[in-house]
Structures are given as C-alpha cells and as structure tokens.
N, CA and C atoms of all chains as a GROMACS GRO file, in nm:
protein
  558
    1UNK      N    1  -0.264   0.084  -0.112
    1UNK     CA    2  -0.130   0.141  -0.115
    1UNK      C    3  -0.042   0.057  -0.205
    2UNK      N    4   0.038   0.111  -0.276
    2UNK     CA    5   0.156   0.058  -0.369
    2UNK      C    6   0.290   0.101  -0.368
    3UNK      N    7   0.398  -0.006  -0.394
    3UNK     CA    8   0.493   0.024  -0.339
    3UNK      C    9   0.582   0.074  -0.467
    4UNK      N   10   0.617   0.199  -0.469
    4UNK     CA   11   0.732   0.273  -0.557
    4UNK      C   12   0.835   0.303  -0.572
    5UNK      N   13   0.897   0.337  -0.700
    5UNK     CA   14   1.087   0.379  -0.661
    5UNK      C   15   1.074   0.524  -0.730
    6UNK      N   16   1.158   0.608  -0.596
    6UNK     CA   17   1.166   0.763  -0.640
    6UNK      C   18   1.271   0.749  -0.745
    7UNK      N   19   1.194   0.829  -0.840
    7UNK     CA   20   1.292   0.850  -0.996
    7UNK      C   21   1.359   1.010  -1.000
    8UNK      N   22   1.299   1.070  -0.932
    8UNK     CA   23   1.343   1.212  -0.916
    8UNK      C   24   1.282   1.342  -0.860
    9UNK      N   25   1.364   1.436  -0.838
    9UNK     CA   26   1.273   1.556  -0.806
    9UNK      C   27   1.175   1.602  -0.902
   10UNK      N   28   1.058   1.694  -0.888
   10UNK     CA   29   1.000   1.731  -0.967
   10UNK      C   30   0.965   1.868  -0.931
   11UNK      N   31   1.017   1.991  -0.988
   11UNK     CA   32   1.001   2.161  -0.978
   11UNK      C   33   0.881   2.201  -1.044
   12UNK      N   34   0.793   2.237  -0.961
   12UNK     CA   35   0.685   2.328  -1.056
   12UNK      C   36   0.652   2.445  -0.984
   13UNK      N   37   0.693   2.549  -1.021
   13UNK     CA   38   0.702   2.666  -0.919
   13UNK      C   39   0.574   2.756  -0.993
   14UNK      N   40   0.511   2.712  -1.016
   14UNK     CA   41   0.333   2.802  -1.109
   14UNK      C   42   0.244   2.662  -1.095
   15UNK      N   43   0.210   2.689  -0.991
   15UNK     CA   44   0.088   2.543  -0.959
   15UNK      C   45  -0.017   2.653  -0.881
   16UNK      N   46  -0.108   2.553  -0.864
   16UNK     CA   47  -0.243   2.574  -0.818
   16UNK      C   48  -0.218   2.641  -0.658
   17UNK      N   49  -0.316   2.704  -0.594
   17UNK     CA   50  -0.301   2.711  -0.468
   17UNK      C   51  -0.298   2.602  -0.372
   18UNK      N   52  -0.382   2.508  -0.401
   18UNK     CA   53  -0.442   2.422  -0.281
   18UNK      C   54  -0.323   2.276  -0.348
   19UNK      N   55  -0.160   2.297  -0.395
   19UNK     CA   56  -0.049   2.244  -0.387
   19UNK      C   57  -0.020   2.272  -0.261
   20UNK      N   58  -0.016   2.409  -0.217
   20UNK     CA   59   0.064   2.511  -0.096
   20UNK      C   60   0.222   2.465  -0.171
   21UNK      N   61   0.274   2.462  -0.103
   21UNK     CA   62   0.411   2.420  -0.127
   21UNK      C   63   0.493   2.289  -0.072
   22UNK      N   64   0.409   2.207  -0.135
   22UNK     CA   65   0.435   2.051  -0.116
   22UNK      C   66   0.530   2.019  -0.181
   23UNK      N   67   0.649   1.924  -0.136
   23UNK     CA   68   0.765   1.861  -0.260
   23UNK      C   69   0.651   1.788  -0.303
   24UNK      N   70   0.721   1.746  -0.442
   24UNK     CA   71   0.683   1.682  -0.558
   24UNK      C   72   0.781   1.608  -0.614
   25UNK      N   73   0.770   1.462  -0.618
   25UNK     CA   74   0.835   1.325  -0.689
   25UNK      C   75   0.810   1.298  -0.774
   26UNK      N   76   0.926   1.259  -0.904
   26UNK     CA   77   0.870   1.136  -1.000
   26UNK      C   78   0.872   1.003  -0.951
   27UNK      N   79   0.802   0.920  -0.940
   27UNK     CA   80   0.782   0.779  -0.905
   27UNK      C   81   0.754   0.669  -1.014
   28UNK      N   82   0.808   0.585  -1.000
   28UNK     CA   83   0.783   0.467  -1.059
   28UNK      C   84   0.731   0.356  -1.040
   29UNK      N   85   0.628   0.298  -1.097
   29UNK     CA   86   0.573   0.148  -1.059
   29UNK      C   87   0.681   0.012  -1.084
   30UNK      N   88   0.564  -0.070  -1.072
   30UNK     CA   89   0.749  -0.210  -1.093
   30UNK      C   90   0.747  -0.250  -1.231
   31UNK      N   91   0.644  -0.161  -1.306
   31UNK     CA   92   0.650  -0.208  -1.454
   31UNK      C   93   0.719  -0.082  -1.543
   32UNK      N   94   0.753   0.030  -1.491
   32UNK     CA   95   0.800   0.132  -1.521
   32UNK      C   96   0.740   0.253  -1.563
   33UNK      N   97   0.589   0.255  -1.488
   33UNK     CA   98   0.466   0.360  -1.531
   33UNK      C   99   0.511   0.504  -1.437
   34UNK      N  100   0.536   0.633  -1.497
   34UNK     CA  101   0.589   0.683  -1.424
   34UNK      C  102   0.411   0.805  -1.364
   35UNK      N  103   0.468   0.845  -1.234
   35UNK     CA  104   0.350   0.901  -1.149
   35UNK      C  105   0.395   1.010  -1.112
   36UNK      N  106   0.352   1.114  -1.058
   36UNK     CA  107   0.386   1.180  -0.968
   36UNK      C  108   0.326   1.167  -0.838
   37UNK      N  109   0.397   1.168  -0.726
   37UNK     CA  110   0.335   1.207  -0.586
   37UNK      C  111   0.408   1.316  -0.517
   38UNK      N  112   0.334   1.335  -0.447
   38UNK     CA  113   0.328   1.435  -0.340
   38UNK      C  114   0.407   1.333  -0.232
   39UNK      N  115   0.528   1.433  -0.165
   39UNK     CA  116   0.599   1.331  -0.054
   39UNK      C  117   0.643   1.495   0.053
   40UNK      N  118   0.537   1.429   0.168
   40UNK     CA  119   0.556   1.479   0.282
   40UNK      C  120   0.710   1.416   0.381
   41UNK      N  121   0.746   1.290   0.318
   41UNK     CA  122   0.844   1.208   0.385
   41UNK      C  123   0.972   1.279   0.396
   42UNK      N  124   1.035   1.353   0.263
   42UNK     CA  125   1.144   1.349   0.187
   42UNK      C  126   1.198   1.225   0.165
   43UNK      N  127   1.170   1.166   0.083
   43UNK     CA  128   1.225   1.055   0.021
   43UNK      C  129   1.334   1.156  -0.088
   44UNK      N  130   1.462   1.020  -0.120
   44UNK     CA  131   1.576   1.088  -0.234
   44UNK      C  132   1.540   0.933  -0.317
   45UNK      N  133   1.624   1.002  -0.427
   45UNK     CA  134   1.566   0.936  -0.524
   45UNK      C  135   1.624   0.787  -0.528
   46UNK      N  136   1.572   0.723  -0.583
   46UNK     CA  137   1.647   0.529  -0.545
   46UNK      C  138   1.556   0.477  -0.424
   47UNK      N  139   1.522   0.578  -0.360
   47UNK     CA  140   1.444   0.474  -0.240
   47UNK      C  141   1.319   0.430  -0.266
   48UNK      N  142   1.264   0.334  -0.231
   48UNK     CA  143   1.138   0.239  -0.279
   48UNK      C  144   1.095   0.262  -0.114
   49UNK      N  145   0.944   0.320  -0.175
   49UNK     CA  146   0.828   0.394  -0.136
   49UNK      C  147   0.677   0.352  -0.075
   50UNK      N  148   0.631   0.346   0.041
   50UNK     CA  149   0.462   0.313   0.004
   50UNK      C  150   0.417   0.451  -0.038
   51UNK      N  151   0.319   0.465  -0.182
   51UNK     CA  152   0.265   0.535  -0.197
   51UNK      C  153   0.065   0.544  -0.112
   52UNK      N  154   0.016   0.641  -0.112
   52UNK     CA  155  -0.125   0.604  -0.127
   52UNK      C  156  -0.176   0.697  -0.199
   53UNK      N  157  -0.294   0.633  -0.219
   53UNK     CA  158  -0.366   0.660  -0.350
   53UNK      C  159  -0.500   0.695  -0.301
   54UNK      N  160  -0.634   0.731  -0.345
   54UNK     CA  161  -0.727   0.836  -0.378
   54UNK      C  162  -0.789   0.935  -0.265
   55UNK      N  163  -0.859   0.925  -0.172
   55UNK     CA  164  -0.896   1.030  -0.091
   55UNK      C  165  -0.790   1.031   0.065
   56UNK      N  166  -0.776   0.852   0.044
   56UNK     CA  167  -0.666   0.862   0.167
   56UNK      C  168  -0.501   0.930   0.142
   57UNK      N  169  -0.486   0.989   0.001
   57UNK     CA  170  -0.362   1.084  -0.032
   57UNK      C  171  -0.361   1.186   0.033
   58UNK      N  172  -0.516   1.277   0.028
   58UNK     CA  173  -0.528   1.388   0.086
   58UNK      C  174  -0.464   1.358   0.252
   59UNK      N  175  -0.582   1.329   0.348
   59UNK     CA  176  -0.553   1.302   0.458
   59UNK      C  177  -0.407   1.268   0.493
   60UNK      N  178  -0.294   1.162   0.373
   60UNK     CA  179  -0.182   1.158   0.430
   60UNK      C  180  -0.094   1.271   0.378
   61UNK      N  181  -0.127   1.368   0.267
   61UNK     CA  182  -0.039   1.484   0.313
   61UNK      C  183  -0.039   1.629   0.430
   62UNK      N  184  -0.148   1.597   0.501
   62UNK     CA  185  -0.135   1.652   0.650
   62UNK      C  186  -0.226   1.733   0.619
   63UNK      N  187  -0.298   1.759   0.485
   63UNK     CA  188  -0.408   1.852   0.500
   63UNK      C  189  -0.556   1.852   0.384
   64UNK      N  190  -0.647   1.753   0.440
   64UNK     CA  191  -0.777   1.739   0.337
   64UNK      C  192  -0.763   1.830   0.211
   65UNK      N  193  -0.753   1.946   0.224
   65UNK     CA  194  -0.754   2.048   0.163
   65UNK      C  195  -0.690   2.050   0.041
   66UNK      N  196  -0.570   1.984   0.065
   66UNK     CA  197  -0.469   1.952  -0.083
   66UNK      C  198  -0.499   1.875  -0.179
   67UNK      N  199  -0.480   1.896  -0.324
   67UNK     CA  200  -0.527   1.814  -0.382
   67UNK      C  201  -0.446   1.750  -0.448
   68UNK      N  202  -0.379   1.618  -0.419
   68UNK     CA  203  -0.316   1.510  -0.475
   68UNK      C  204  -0.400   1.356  -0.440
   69UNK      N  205  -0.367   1.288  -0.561
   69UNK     CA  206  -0.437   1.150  -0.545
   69UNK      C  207  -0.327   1.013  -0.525
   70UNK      N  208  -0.205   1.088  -0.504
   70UNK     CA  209  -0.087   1.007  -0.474
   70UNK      C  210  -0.005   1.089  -0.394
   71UNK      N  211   0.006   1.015  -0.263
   71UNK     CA  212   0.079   1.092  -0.130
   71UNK      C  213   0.198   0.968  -0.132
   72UNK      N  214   0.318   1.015  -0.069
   72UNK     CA  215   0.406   0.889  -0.038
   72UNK      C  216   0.382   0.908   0.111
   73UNK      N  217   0.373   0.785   0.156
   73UNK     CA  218   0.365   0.771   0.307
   73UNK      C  219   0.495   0.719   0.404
   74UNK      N  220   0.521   0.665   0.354
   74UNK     CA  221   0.641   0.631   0.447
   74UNK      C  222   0.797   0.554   0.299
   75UNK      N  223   0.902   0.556   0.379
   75UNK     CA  224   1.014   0.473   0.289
   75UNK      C  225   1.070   0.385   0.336
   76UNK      N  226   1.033   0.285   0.280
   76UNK     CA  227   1.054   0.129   0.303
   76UNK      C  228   1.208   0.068   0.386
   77UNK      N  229   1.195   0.029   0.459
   77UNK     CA  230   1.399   0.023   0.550
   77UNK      C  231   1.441  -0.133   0.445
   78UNK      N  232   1.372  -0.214   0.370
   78UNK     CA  233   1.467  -0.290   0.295
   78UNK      C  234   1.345  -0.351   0.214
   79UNK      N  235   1.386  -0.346   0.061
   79UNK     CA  236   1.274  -0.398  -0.020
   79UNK      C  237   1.377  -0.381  -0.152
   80UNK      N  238   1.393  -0.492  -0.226
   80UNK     CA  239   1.506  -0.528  -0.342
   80UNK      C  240   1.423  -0.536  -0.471
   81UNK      N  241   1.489  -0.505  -0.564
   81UNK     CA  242   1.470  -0.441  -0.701
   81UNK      C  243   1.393  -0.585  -0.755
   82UNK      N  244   1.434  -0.687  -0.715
   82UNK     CA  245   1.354  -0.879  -0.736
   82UNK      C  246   1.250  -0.881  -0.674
   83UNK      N  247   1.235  -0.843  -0.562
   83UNK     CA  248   1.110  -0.882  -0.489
   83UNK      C  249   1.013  -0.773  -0.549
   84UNK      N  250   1.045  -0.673  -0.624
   84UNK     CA  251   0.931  -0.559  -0.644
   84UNK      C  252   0.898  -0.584  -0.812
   85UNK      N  253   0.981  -0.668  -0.872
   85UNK     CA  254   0.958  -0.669  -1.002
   85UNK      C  255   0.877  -0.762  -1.014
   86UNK      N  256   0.920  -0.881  -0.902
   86UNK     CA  257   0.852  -1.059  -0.915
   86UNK      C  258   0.708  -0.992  -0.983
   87UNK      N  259  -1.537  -0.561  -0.160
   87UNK     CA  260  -1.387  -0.630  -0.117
   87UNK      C  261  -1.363  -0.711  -0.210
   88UNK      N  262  -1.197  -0.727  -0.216
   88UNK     CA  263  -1.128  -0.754  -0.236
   88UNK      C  264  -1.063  -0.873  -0.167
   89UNK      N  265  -1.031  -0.983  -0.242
   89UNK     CA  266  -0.958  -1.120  -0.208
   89UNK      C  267  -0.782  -1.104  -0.254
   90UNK      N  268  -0.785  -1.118  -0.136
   90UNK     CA  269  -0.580  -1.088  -0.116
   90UNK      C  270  -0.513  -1.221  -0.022
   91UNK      N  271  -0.340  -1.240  -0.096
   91UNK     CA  272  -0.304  -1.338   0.026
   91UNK      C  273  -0.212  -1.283   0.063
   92UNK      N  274  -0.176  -1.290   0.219
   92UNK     CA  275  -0.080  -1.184   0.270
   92UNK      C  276   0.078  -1.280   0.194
   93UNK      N  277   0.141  -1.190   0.184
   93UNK     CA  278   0.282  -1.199   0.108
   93UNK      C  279   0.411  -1.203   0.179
   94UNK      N  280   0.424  -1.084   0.291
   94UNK     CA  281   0.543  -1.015   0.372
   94UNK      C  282   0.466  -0.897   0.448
   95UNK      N  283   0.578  -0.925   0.552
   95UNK     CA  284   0.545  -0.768   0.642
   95UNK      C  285   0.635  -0.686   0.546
   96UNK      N  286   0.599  -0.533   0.571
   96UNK     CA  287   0.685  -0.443   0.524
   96UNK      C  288   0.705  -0.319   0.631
   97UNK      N  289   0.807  -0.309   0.655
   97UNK     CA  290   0.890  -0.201   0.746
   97UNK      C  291   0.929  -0.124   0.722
   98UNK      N  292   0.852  -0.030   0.743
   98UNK     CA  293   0.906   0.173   0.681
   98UNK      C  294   0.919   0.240   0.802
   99UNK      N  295   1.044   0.252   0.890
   99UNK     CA  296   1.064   0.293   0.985
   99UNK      C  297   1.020   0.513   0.961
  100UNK      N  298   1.077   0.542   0.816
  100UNK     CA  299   1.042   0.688   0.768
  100UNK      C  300   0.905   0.684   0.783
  101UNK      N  301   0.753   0.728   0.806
  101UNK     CA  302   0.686   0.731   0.772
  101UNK      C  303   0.602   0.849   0.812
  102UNK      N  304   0.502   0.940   0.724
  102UNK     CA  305   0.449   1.006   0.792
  102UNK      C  306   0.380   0.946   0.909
  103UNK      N  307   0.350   1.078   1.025
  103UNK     CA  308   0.315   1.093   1.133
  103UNK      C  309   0.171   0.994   1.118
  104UNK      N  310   0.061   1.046   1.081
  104UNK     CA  311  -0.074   0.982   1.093
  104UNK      C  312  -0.100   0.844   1.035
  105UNK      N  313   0.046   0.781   0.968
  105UNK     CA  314   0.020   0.633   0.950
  105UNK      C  315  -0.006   0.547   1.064
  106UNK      N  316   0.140   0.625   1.177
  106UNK     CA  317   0.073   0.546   1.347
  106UNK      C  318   0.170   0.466   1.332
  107UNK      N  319   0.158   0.337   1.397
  107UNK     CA  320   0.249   0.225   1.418
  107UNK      C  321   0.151   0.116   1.390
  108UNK      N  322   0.069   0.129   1.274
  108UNK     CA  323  -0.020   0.053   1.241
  108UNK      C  324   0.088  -0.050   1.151
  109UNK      N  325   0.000  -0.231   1.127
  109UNK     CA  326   0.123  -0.261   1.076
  109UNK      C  327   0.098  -0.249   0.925
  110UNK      N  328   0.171  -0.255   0.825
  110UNK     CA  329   0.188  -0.291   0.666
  110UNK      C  330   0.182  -0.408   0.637
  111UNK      N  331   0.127  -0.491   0.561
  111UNK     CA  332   0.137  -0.599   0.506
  111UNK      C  333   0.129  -0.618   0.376
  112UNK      N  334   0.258  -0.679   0.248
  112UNK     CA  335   0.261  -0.681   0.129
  112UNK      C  336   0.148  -0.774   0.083
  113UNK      N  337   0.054  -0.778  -0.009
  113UNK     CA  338  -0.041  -0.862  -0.027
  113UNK      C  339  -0.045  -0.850  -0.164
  114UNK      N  340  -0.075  -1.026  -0.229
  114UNK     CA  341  -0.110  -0.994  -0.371
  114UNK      C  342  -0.248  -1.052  -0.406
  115UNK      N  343  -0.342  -0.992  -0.526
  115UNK     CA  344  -0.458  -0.976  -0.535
  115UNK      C  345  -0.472  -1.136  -0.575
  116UNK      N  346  -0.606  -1.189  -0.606
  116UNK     CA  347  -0.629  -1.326  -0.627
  116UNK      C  348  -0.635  -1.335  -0.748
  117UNK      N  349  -0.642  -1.359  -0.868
  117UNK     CA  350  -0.614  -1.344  -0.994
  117UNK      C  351  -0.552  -1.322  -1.097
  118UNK      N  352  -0.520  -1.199  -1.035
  118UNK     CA  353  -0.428  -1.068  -1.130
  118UNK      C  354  -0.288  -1.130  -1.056
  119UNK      N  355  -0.291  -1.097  -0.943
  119UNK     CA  356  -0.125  -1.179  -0.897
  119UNK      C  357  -0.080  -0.979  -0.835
  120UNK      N  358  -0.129  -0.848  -0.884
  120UNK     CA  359  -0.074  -0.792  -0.854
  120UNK      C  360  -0.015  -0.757  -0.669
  121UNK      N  361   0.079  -0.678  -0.683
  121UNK     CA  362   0.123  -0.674  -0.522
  121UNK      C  363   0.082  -0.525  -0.514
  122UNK      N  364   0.024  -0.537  -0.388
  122UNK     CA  365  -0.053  -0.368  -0.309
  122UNK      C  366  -0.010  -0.365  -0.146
  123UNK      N  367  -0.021  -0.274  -0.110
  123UNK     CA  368   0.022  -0.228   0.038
  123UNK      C  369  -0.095  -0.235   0.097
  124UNK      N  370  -0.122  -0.338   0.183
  124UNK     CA  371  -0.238  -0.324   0.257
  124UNK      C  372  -0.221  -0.268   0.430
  125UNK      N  373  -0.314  -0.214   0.511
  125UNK     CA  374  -0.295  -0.162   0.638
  125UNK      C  375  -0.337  -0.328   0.738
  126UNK      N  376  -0.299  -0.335   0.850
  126UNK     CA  377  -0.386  -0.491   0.867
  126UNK      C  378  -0.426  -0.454   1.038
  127UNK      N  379  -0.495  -0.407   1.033
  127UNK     CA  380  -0.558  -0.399   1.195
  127UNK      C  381  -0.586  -0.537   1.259
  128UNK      N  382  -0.589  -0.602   1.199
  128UNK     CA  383  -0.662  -0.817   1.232
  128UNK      C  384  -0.565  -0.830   1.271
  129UNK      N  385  -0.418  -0.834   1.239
  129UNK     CA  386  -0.334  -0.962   1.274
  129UNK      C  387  -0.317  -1.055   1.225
  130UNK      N  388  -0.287  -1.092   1.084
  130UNK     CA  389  -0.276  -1.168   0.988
  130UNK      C  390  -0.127  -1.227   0.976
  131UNK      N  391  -0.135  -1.366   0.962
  131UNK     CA  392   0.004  -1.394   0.918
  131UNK      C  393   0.066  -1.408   0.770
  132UNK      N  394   0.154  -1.464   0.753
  132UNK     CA  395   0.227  -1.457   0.626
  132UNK      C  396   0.153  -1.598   0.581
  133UNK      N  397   0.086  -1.602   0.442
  133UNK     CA  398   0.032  -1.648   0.401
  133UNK      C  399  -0.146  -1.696   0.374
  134UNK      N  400  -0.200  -1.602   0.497
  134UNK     CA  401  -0.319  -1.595   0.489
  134UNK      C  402  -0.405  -1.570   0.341
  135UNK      N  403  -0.481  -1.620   0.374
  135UNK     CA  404  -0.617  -1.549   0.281
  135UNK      C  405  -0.716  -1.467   0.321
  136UNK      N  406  -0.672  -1.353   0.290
  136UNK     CA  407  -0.769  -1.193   0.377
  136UNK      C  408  -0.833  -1.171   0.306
  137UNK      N  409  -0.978  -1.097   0.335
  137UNK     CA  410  -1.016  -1.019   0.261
  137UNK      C  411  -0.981  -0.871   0.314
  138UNK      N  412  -1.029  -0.757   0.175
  138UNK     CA  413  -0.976  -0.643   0.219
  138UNK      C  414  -1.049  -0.554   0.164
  139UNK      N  415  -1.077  -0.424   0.214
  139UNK     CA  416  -1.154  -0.307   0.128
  139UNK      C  417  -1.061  -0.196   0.121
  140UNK      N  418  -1.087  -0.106  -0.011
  140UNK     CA  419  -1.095   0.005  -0.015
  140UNK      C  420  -1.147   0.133  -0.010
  141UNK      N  421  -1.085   0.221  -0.099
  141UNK     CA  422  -1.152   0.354  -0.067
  141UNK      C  423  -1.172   0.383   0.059
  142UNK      N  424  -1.298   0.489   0.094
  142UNK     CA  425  -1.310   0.523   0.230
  142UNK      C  426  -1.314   0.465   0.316
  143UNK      N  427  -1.429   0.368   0.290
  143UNK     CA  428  -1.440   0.214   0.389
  143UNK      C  429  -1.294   0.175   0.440
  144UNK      N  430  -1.149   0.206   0.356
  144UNK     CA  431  -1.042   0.127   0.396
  144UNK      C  432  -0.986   0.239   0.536
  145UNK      N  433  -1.056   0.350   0.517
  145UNK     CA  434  -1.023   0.469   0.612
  145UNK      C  435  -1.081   0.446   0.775
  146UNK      N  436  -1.209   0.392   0.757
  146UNK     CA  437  -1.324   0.394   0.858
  146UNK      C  438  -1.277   0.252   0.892
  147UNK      N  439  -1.223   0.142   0.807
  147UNK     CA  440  -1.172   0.030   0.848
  147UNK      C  441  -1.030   0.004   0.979
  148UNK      N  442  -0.945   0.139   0.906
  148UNK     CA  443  -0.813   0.175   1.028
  148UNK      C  444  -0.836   0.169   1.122
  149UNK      N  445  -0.947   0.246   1.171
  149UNK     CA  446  -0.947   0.226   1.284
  149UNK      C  447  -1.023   0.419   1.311
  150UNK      N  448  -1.027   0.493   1.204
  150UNK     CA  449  -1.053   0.607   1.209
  150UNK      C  450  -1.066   0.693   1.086
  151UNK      N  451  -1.181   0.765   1.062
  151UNK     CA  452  -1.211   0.827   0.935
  151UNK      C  453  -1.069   0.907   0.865
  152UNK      N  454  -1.011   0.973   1.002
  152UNK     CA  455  -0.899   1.048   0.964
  152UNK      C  456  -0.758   0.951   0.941
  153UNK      N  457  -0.772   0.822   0.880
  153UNK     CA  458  -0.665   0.776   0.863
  153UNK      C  459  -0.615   0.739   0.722
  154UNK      N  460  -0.507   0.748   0.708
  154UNK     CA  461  -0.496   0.768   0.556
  154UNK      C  462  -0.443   0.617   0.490
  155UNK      N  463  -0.571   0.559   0.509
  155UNK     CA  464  -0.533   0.404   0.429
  155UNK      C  465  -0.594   0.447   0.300
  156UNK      N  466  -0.575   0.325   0.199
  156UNK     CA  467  -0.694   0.332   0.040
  156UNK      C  468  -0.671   0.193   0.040
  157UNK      N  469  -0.618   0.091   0.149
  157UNK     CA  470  -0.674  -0.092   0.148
  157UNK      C  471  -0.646  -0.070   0.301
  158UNK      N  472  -0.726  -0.191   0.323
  158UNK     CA  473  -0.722  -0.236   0.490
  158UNK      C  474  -0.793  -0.352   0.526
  159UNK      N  475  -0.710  -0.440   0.545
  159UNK     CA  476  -0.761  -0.595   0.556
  159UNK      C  477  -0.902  -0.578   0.663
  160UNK      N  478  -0.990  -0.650   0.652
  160UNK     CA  479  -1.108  -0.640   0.761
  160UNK      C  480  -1.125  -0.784   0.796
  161UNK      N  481  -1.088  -0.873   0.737
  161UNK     CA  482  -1.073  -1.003   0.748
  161UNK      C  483  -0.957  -1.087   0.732
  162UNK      N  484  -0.983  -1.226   0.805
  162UNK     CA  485  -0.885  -1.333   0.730
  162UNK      C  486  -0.997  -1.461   0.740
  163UNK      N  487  -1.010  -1.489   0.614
  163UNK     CA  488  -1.054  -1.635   0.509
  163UNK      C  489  -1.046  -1.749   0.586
  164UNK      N  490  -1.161  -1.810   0.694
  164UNK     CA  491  -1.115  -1.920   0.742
  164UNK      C  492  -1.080  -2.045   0.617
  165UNK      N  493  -1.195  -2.045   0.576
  165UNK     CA  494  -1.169  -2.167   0.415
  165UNK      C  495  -1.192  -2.124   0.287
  166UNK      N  496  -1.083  -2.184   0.220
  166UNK     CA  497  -1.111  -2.092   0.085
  166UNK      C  498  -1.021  -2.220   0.007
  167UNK      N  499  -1.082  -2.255  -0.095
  167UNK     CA  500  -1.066  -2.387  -0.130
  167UNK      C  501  -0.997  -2.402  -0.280
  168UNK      N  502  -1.002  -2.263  -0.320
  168UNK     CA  503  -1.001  -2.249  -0.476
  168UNK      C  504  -0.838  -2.153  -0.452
  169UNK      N  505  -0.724  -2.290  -0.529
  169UNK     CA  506  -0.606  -2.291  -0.492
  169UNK      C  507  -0.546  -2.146  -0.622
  170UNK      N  508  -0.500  -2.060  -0.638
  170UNK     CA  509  -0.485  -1.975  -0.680
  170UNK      C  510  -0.329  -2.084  -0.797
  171UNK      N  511  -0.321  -2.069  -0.933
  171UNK     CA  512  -0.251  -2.069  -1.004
  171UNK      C  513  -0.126  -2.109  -0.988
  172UNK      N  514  -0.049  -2.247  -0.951
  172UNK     CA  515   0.069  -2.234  -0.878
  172UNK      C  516   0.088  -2.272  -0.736
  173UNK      N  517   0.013  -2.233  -0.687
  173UNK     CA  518   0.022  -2.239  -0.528
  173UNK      C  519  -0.025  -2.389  -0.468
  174UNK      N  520   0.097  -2.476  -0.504
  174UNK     CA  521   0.098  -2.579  -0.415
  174UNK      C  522   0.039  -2.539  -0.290
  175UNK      N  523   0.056  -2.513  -0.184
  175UNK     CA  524   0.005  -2.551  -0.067
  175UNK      C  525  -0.129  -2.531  -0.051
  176UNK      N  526  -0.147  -2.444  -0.083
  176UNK     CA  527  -0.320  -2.414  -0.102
  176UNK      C  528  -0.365  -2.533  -0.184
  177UNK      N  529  -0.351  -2.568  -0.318
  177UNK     CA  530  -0.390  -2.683  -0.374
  177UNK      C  531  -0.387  -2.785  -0.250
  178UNK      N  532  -0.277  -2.833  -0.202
  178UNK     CA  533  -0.276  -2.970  -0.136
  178UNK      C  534  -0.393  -2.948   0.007
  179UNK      N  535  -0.425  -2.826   0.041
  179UNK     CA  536  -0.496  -2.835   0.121
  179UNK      C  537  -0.625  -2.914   0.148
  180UNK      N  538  -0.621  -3.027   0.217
  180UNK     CA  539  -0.752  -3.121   0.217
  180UNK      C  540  -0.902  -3.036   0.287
  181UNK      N  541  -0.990  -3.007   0.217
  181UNK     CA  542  -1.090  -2.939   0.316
  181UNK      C  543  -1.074  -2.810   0.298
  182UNK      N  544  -0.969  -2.766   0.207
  182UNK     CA  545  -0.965  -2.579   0.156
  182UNK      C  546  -0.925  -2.551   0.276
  183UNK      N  547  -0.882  -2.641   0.419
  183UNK     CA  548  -0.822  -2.518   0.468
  183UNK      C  549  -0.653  -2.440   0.452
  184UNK      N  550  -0.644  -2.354   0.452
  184UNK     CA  551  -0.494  -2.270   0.414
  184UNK      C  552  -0.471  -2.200   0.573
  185UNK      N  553  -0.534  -2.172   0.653
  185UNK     CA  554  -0.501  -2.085   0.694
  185UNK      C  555  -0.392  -2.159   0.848
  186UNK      N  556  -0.290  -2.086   0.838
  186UNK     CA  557  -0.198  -2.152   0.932
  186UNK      C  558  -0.160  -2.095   1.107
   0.00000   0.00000   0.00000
C-alpha cells in the first residue's frame, strides 16, 4: 500500500462494464507521478490517501469482479505535505 | 519478502469496510529508502526491522484470503546487523541488535 494526494475528480462516462459505476480519482505520488484509482471512500481532493495496489485493489473495491489495480482504501486523519515528500 | 523498518503508525479513521481495524504501519524499504503502507498483524513497534510480503501471500498473510492487503508484515528481525545508510542507532548497535 502507498500513501497518495487526491488531485481531482476524474469523469469517464463510456468505460468498460466490469467499472460498474465506481468514482474515479486523479492521485498523486510524493514525487508527482500521477495515477488513477478507484475510491470506494469518497475522498475530496487535497486529502492524502492509502492507496492499494494489484489483486488486493480488486477485493478492496467491494467486488473481485472489478477491474482496477489501484483502489483507495481508507483517508489518512493527519499526514503533512514534509513527512510524505521526506 | 521484503526487508522494511517500521517508520510511524498511520490513522485513517475513513476507511473502507473490509480493511477491519487492522493496524497500518508507515514502513520504509531497506535500500531504496522508499515509504509503503504496510498491514501489521505482529505488533511491531516504531523502529523495528520487519520483514514483509506481498502480493497474494500479503492477503493470506492478513489474516484472510478475502482481505485486501498488497504488503503485510509476517515478521519482526530479531538481529540484523547491517546498519542501513545514516542510521545511527542501528550502526551503534553492539551485536546488531536494533530491536527495542
């Protein structure tokens, strides 16, 4: 798991089926690599994120079936822009 | 696996449902220096030397296939002697031990 900052919403209204109708984030790493995940949480944007990453994405957006390789799992209650860059 | 030293707890009171009340622990890798979210079923303190797996293994490690880790400490490093870059205390350790 890695920890991220939501950069924004992300609209894609012509996606695949097995999306269903999951929100979708831009995310950022602490070096400024931008990602998308899948966020079952609702995270808004500015908040710093655990993401997860490859088969355990599926399982954390509530359904095997979906296919993302970056789920956000939970949003962090205090984690500063220094400690994530260090 | 993977050689990690625990860093900080981290507290995400938001979290999806099937994370649980399992705890988080910030950990950075032995080399690289990078920082990753690890799950820690052990009980590790701040500053340990864990080891840790991924992928599925980090799933079946939670505590349950259906859990949605991708790291999960399975260990903590009784001696480990080889002081990582910097890290006074580990260096001064007589006998490699670190663990507190």
């Amino acid at each position: 798991m890695n920890i991220h900052r939501v950069k924004s919403d992300l609209v894609a209204t012509y996606r695949t089926p097995s999306l269903a109708d999951k929100s979708l984030r831009v995310v950022e790493d602490h070096s400024g690599n931008l990602e998308v995940a899948l966020d079952p949480v609702g995270a808004k944007p500015g908040d710093f994120v655990i993401t997860i990453g490859i088969t355990a994405a599926r399982i954390a957006a509530g359904d095997p079936r979906i296919t993302t390789d970056l789920t956000i799992g939970g949003i962090i209650d205090h984690w500063s822009e220094e400690r994530w860059r260090d | 696996m993977r050689i990690f030293r625990v860093e900080a707890t981290l507290v995400a009171t938001a979290r999806i449902g099937n994370l649980d009340h399992h705890r988080l622990l910030v950990v950075t890798e032995r080399g690289s220096g990078s920082k990753q979210v690890a799950v820690d079923p052990v009980g590790c303190k701040i500053g340990d030397w864990v080891i840790a797996c991924g992928s599925s293994a980090a799933r079946d490690a939670a505590g349950s296939k259906d859990y949605p880790s991708d790291l999960t400490i399975v260990g903590i490093i009784d001696y480990w002697d080889e002081a990582s870059p910097g890290d006074a205390r580990a260096a001064g350790a007589s006998g490699g031990e670190v663990r507190r």
